[in-house]
Biotite code that builds the C-alpha atoms (Angstrom):
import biotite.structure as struc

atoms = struc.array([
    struc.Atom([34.456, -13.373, 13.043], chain_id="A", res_id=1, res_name="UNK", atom_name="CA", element="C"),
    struc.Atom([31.257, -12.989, 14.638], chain_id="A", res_id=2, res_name="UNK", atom_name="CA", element="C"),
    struc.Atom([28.253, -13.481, 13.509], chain_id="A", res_id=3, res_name="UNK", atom_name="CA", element="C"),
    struc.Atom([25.630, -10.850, 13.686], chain_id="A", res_id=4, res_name="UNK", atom_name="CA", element="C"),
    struc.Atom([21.742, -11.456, 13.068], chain_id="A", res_id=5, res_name="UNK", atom_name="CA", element="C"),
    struc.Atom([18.712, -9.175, 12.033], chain_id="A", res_id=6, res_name="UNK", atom_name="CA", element="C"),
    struc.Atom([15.423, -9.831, 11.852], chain_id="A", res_id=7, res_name="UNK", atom_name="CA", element="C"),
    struc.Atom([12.570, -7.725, 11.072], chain_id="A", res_id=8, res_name="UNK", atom_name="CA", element="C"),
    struc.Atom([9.079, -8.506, 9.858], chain_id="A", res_id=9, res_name="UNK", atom_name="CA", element="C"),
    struc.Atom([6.370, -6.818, 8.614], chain_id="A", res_id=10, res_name="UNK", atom_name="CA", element="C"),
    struc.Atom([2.702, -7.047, 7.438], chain_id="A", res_id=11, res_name="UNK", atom_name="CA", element="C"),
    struc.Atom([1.940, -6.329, 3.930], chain_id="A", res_id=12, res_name="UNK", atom_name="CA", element="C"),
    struc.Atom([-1.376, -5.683, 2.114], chain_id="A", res_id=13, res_name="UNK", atom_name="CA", element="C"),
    struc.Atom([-2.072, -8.508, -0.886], chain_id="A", res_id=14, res_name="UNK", atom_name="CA", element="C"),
    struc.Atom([-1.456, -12.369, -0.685], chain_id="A", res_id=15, res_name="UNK", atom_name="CA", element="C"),
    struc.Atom([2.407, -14.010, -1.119], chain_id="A", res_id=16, res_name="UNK", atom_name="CA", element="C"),
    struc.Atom([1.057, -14.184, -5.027], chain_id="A", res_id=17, res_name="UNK", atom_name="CA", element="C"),
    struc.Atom([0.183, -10.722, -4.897], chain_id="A", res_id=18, res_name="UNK", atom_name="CA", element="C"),
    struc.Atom([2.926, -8.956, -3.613], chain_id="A", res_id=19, res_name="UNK", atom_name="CA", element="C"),
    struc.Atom([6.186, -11.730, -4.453], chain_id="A", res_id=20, res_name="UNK", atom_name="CA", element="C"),
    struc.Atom([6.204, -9.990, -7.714], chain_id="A", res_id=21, res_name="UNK", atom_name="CA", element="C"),
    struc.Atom([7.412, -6.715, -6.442], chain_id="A", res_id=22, res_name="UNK", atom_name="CA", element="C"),
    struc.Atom([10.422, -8.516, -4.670], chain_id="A", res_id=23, res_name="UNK", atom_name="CA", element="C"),
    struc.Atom([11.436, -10.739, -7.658], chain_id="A", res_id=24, res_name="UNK", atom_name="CA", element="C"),
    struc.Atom([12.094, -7.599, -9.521], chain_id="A", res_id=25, res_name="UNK", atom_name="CA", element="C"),
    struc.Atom([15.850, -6.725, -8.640], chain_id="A", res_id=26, res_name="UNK", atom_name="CA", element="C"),
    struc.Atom([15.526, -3.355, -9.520], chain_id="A", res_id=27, res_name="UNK", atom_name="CA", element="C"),
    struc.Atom([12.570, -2.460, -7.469], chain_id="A", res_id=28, res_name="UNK", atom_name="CA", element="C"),
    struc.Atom([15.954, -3.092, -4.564], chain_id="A", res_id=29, res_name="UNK", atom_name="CA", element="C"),
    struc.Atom([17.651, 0.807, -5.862], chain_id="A", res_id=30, res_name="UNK", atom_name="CA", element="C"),
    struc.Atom([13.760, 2.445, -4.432], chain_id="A", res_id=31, res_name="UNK", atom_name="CA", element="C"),
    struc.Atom([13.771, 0.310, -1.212], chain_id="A", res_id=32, res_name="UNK", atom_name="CA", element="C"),
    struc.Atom([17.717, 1.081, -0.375], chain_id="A", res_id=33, res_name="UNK", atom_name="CA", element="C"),
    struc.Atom([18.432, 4.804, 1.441], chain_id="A", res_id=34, res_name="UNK", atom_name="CA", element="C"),
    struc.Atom([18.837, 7.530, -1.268], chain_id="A", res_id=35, res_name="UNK", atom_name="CA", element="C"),
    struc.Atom([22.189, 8.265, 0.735], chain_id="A", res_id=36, res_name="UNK", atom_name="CA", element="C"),
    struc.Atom([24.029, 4.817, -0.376], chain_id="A", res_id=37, res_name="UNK", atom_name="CA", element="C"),
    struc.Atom([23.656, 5.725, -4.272], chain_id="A", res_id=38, res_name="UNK", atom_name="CA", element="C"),
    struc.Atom([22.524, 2.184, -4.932], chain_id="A", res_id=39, res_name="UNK", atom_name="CA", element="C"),
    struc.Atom([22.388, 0.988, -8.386], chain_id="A", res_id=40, res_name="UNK", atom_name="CA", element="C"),
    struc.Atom([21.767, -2.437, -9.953], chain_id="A", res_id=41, res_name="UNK", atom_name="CA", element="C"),
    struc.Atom([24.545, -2.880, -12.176], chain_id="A", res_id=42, res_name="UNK", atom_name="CA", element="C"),
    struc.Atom([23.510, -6.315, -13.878], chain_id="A", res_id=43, res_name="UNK", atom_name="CA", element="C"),
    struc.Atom([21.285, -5.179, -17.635], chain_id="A", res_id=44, res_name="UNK", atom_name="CA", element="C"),
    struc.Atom([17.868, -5.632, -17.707], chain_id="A", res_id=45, res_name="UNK", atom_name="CA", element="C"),
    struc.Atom([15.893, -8.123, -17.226], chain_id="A", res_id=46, res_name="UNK", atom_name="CA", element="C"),
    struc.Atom([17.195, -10.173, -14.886], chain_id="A", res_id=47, res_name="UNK", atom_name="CA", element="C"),
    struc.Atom([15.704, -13.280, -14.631], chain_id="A", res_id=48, res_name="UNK", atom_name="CA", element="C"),
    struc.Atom([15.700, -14.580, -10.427], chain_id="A", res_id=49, res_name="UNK", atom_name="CA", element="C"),
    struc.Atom([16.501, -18.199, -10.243], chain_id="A", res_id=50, res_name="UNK", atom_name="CA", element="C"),
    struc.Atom([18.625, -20.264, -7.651], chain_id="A", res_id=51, res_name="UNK", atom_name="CA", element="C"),
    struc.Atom([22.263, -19.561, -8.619], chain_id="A", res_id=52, res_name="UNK", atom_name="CA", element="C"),
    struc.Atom([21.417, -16.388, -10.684], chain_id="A", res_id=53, res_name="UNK", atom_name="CA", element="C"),
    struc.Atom([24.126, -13.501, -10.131], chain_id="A", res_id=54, res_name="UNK", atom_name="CA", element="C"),
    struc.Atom([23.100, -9.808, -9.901], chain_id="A", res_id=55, res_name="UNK", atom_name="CA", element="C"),
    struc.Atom([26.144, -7.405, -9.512], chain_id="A", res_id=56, res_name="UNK", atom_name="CA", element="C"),
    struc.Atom([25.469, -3.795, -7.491], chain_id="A", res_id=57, res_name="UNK", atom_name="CA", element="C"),
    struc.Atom([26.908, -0.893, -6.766], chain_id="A", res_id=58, res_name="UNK", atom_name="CA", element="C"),
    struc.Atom([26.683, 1.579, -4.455], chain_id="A", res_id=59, res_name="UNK", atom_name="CA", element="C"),
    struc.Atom([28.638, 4.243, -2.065], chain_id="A", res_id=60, res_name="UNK", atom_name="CA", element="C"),
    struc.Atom([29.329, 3.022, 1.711], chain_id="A", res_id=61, res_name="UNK", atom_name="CA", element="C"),
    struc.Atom([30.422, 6.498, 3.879], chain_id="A", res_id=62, res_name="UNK", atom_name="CA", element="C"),
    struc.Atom([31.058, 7.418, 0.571], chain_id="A", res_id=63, res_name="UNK", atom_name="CA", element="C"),
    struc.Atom([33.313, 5.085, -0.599], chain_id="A", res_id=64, res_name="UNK", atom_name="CA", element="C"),
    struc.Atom([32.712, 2.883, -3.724], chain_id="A", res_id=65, res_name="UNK", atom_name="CA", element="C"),
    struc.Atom([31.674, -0.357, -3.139], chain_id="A", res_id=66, res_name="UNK", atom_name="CA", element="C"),
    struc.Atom([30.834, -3.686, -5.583], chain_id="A", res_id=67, res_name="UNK", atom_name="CA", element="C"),
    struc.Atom([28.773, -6.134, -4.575], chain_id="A", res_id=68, res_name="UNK", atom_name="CA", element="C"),
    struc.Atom([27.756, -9.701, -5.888], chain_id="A", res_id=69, res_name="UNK", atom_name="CA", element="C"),
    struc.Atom([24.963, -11.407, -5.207], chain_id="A", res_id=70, res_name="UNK", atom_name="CA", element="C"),
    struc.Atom([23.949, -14.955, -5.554], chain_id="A", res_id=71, res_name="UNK", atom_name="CA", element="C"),
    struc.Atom([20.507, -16.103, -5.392], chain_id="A", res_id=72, res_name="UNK", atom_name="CA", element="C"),
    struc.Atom([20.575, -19.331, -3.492], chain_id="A", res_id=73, res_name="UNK", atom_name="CA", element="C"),
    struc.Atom([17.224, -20.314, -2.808], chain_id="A", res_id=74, res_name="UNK", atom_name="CA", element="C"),
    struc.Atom([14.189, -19.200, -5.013], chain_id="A", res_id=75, res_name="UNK", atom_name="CA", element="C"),
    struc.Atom([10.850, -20.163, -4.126], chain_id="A", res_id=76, res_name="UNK", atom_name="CA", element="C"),
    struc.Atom([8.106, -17.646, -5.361], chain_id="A", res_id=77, res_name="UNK", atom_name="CA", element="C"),
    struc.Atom([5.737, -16.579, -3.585], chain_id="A", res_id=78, res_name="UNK", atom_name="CA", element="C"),
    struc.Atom([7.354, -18.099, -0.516], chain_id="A", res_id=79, res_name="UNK", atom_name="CA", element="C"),
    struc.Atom([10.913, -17.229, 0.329], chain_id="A", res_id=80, res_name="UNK", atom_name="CA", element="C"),
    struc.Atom([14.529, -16.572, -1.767], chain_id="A", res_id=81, res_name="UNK", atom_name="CA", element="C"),
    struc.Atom([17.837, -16.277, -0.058], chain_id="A", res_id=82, res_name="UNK", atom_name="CA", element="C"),
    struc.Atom([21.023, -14.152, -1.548], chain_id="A", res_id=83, res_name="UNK", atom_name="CA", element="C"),
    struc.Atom([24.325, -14.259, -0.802], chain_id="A", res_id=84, res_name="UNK", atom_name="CA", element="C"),
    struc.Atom([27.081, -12.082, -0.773], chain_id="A", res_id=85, res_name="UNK", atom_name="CA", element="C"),
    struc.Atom([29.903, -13.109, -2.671], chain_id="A", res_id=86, res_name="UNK", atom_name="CA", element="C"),
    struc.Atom([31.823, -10.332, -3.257], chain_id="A", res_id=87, res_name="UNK", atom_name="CA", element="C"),
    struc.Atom([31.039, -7.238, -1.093], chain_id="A", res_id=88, res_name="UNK", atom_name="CA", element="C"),
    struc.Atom([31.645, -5.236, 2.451], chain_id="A", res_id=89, res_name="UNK", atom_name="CA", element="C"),
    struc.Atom([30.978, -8.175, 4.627], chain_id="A", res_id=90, res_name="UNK", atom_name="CA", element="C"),
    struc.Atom([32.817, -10.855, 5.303], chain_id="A", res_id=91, res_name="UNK", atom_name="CA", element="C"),
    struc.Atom([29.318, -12.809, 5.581], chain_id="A", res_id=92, res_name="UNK", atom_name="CA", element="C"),
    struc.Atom([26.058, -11.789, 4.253], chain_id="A", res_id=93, res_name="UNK", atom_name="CA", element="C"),
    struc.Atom([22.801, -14.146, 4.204], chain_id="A", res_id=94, res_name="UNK", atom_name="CA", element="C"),
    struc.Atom([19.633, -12.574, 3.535], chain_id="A", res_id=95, res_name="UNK", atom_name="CA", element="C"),
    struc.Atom([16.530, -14.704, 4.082], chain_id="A", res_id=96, res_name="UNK", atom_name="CA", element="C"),
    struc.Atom([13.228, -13.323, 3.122], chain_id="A", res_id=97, res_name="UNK", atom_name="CA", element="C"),
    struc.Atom([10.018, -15.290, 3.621], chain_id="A", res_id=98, res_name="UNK", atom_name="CA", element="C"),
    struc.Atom([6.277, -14.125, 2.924], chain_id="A", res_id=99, res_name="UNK", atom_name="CA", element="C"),
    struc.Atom([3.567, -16.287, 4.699], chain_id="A", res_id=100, res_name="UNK", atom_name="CA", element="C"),
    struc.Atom([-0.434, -15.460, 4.529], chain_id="A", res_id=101, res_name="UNK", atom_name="CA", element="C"),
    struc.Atom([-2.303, -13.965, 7.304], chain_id="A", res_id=102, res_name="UNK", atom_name="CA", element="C"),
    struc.Atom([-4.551, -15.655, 8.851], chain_id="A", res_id=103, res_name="UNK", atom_name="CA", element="C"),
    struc.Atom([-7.324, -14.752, 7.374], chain_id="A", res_id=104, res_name="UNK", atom_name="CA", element="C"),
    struc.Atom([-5.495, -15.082, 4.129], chain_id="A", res_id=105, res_name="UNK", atom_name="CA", element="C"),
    struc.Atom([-5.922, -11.447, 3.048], chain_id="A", res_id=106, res_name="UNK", atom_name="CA", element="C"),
    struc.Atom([-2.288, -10.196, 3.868], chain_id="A", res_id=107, res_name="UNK", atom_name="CA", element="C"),
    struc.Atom([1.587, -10.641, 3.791], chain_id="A", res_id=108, res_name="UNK", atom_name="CA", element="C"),
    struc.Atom([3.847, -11.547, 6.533], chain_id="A", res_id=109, res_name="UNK", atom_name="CA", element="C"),
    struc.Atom([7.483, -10.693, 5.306], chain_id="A", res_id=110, res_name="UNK", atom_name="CA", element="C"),
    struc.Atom([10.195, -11.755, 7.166], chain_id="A", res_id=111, res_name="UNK", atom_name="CA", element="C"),
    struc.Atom([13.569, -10.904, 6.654], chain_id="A", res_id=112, res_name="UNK", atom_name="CA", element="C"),
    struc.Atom([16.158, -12.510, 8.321], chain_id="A", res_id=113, res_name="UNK", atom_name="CA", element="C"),
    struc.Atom([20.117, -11.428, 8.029], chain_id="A", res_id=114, res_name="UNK", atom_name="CA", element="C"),
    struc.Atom([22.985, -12.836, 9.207], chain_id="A", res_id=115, res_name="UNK", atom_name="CA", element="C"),
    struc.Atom([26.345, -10.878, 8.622], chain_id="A", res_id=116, res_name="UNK", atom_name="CA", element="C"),
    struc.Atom([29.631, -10.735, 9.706], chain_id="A", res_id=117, res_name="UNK", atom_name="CA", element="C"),
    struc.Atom([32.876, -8.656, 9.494], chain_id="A", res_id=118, res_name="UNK", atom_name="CA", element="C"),
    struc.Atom([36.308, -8.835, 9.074], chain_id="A", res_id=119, res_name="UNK", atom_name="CA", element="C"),
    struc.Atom([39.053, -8.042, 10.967], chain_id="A", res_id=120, res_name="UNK", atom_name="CA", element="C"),
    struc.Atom([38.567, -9.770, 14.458], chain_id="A", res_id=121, res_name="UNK", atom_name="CA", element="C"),
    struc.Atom([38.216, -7.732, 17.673], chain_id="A", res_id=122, res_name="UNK", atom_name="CA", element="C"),
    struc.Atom([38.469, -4.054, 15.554], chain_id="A", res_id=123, res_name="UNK", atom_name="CA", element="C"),
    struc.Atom([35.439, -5.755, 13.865], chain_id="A", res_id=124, res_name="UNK", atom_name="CA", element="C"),
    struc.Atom([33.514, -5.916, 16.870], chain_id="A", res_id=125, res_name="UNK", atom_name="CA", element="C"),
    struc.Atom([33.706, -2.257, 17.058], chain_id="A", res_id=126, res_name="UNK", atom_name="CA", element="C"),
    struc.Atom([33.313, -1.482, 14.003], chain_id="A", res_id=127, res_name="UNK", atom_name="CA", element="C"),
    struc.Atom([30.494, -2.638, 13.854], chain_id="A", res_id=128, res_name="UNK", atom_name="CA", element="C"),
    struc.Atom([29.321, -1.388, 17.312], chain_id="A", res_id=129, res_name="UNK", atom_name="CA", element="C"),
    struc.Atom([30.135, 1.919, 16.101], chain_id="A", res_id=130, res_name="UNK", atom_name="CA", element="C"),
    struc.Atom([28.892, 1.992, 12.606], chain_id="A", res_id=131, res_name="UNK", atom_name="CA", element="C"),
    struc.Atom([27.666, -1.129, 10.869], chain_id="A", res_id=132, res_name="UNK", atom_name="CA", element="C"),
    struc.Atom([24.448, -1.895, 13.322], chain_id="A", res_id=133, res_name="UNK", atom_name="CA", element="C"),
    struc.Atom([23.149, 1.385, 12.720], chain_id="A", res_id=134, res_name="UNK", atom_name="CA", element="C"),
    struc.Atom([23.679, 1.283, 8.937], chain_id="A", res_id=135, res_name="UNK", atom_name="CA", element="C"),
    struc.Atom([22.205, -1.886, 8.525], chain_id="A", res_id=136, res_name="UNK", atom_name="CA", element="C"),
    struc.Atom([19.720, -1.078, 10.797], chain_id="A", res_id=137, res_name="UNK", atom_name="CA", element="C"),
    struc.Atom([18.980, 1.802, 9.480], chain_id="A", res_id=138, res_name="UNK", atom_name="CA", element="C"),
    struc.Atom([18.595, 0.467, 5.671], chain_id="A", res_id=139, res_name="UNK", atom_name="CA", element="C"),
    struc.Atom([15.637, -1.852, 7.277], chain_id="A", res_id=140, res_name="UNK", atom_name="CA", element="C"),
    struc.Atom([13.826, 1.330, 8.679], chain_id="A", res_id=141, res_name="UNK", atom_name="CA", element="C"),
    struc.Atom([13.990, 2.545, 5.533], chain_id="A", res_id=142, res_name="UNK", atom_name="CA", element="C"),
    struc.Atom([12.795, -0.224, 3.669], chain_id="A", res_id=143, res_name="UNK", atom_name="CA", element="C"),
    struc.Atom([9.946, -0.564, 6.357], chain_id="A", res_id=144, res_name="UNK", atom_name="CA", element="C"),
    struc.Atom([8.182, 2.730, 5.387], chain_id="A", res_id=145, res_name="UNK", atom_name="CA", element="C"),
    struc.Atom([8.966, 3.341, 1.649], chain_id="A", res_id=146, res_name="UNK", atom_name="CA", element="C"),
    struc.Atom([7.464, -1.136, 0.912], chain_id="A", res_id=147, res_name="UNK", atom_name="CA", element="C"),
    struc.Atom([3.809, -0.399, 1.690], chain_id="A", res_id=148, res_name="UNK", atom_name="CA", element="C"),
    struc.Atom([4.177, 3.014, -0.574], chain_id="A", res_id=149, res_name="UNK", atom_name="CA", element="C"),
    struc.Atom([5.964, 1.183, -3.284], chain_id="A", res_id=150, res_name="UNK", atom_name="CA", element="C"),
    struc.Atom([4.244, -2.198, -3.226], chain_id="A", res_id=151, res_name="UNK", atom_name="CA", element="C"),
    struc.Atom([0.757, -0.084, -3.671], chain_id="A", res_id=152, res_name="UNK", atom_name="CA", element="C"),
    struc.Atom([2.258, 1.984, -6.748], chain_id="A", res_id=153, res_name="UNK", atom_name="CA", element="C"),
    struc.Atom([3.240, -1.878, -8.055], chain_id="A", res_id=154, res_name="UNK", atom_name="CA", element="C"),
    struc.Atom([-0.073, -3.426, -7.648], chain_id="A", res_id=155, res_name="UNK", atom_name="CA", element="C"),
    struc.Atom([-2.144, -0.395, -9.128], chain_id="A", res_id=156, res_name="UNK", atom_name="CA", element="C"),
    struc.Atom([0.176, -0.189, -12.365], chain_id="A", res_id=157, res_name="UNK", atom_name="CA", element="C"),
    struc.Atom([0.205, -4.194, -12.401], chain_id="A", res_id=158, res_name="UNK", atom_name="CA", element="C"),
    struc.Atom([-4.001, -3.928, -12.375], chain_id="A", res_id=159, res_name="UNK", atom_name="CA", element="C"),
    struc.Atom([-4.265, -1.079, -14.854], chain_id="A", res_id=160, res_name="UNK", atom_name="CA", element="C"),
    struc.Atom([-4.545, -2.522, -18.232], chain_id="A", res_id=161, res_name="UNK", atom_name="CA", element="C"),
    struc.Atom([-2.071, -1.639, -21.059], chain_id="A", res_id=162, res_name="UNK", atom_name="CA", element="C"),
    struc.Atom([-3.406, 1.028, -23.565], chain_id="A", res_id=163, res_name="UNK", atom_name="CA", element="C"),
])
């Protein structure tokens, strides 16, 4: 199997303490996934992140059912988490995600690092020439607009006081 990596970062208004919240949330993961995959968090409210929680998803790949278990492995708010697949579409899936200050301390570096893999030797290879490099791609685009959008809805409602 081979290995496949994806990295992506991206600056972010609001400090590591400001804007880790958002991402500890699971479900905040069904607004920042494309509307096409029908993406659902499966696991009941609340969900409390820890290393070695378990959050069970579903969702539709090409529009075929798919479940898909997560483990958190590292958790280290405000500064990074890691989740695993353990049961899901890939044969491997690691997901690090890191958020280091700016510079000048008033902003977010997220980094997101992927590595993922796929079955089926050589006809994997295609596969995922074909199809899976452009999903997964794509799913980071997405994510890469709709963040700043949603991250400022979270901070506003997380600053306006409770009537």
């Amino acid at each position: 199997m081979r290995i496949h990596t994806l990295h992506r970062e991206q600056l972010l208004d609001g400090t590591p303490e400001e804007v880790f919240p958002f991402f500890a949330d699971a479900f905040n993961l069904e607004a920042l996934t494309p509307p096409l995959l029908k993406f659902r968090v499966v696991t009941p409210r609340p969900i409390e992140l820890y290393a070695g929680a378990l959050i069970q998803y579903a969702l539709k790949l090409r529009g075929v059912p798919v479940s898909w278990l997560t483990s958190i492995q590292r958790w280290d708010p405000p500064h990074a988490f890691v989740d695993t697949q353990i049961k899901g579409p890939y044969a491997l899936w690691h997901h690090t995600h890191t958020f280091e200050p700016t510079a000048d301390g008033s902003g977010t570096l997220m980094k997101d690092t992927v590595r993922y893999g796929i079955a089926f030797g050589p006809i994997g290879d295609l596969v995922h020439a074909l199809f899976v490099k452009k999903d997964v791609e794509g799913i980071f685009d997405f994510r890469a607009v709709e963040i700043p959008r949603l991250l400022a809805d979270f901070r506003a409602a997380q600053a306006t006081p409770a009537t």
